[in-house]
C-alpha positions in Angstrom: 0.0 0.0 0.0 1.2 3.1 -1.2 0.0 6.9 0.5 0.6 10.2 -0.5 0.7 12.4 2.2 0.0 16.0 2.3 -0.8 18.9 5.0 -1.1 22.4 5.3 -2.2 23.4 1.7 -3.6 26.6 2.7 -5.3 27.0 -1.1 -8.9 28.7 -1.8 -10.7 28.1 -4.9 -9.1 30.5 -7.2 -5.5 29.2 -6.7 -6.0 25.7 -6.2 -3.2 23.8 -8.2 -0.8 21.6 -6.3 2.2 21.5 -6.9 2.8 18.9 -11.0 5.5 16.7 -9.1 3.4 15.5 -6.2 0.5 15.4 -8.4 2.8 12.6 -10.7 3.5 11.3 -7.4 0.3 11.0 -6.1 -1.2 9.4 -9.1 0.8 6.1 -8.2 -0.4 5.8 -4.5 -3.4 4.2 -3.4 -4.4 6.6 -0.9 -3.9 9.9 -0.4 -4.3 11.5 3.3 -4.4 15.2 4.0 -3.2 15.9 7.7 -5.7 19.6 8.2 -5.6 22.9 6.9 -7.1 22.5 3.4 -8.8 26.1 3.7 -11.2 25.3 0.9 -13.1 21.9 -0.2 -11.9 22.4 -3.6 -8.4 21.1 -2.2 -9.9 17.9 -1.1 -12.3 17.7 -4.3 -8.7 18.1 -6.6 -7.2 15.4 -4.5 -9.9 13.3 -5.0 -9.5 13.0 -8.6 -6.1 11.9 -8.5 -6.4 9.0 -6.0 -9.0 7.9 -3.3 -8.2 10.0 -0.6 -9.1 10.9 3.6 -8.6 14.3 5.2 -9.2 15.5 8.8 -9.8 19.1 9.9 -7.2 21.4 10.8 -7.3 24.5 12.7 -7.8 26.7 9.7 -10.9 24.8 8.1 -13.4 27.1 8.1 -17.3 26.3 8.3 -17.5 25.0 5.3 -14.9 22.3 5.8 -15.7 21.5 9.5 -19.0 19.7 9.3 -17.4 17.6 6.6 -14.1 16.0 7.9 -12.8 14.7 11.4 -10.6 16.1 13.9 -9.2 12.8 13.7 -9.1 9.4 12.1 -8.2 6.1 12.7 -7.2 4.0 9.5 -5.5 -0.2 9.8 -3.7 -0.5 6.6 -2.0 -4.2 5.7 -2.0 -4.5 9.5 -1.0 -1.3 11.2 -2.5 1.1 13.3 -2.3 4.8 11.5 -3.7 7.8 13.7 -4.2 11.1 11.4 -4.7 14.3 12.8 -3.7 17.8 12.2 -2.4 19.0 15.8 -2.8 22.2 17.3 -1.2 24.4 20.0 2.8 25.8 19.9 5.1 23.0 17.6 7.5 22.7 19.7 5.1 21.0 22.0 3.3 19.4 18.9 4.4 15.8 19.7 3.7 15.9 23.4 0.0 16.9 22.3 -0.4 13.9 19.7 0.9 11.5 22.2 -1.8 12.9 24.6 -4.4 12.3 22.2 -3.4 9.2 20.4 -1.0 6.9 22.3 -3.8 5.1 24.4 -4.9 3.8 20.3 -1.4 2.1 20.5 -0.9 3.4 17.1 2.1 2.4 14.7 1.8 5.8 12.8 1.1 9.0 13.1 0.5 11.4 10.4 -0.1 15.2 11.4 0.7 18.7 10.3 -0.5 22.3 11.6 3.5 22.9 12.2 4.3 23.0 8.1 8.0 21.5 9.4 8.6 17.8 8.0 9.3 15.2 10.4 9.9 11.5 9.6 10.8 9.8 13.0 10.5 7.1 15.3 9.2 8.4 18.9 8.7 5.8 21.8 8.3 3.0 19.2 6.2 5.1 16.7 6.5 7.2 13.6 5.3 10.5 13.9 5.2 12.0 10.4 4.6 15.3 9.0 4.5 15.9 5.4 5.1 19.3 5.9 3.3 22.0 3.4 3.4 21.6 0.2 2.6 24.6 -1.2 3.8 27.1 1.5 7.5 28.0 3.3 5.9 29.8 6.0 7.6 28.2 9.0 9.1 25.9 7.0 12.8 25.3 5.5 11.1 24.3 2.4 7.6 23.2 0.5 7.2 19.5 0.9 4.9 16.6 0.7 5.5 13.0 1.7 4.8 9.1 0.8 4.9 6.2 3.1 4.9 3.0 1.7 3.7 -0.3 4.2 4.5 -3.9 2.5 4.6 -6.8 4.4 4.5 -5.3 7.9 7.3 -2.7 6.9 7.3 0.4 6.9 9.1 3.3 4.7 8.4 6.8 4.7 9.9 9.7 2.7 9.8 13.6 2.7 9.9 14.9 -0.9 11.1 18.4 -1.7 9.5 20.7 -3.7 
C-alpha cells in the first residue's frame, strides 16, 4: 500500500493547483491522506481525482470544511494502526500533544501537520510523520509533501522536496 501524504495546503478556490510533481507522485499511491488545513473543499475535491483520498480538519478549516471532515481518524492498513490528525497548540510542544491524544490507540503511525515543518521519525516506538506544506515555506525550510509505503508489515516513509 502506497499513500501520498500532504498537510497544510492553505489554497482557496481561485488558486487551487498543487504543486505537477506531487500530483505525478500521487497518481501512483493508493491513498492519499491530508493531515488539516485545506482552507477550501476544492483542495480535497482536486485530490480526489487523482487518487482515493481521507482528510481531517485542521485548525484553519473554516465552516464549510468542518462539518465535513474529522478532527481525527483512525485508519488499519496491511496490518497497522495509522492515527491522522492535524495538531494544534505551539510545535514545539506538537508531539507531546499527539501522544496525549493518540498513544492510548497504540498506534504504529502518526501522520499530522498544523507545524508545516517535515518530520519523519520514530518516537517511543512510533513514527510521527509530518508531510510538511506543500505549497507554502511559511515556518518551513522548504515546501514538501511526503509518501509512506507499508509492504509486508514494513514500513518506509519519505519527505519529498518541492
Amino acid at each position: 500500500m502506497k499513500i501520498g501524504v500532504i498537510s497544510d495546503t492553505h489554497l482557496s478556490k481561485g488558486s487551487c493547483e498543487l504543486p505537477e510533481k506531487l500530483t505525478a507522485d500521487f497518481k501512483k499511491c493508493d491513498l492519499i491522506i491530508h493531515a488539516g488545513d485545506l482552507t477550501d473543499i476544492c483542495v480535497l475535491e482536486t485530490l480526489s481525482k487523482i487518487s482515493k483520498t481521507e482528510a481531517v480538519c485542521g485548525n484553519m478549516d473554516g465552516h464549510s470544511l468542518k462539518p465535513r471532515l474529522a478532527e481525527k481518524k483512525i485508519f488499519n492498513i496491511e496490518g497497522k494502526k495509522i492515527c491522522v490528525m492535524h495538531g494544534y497548540g505551539h510545535p514545539d510542544k506538537l508531539v507531546d500533544i499527539l501522544k496525549d491524544e493518540l498513544f492510548k490507540e497504540s498506534p504504529d503511525i502518526i501522520i499530522f501537520g498544523h507545524s508545516h515543518q517535515p518530520k519523519n521519525e520514530y518516537i517511543d516506538g512510533v513514527l510521527f510523520f509530518n508531510p510538511g506544506s506543500a505549497t507554502d515555506t511559511v515556518y518551513a525550510p522548504y515546501r514538501s509533501y511526503g509518501i509512506i509505503e507499508i509492504d509486508k508489515g514494513e514500513i518506509k516513509a519519505e519527505i519529498y522536496k518541492l
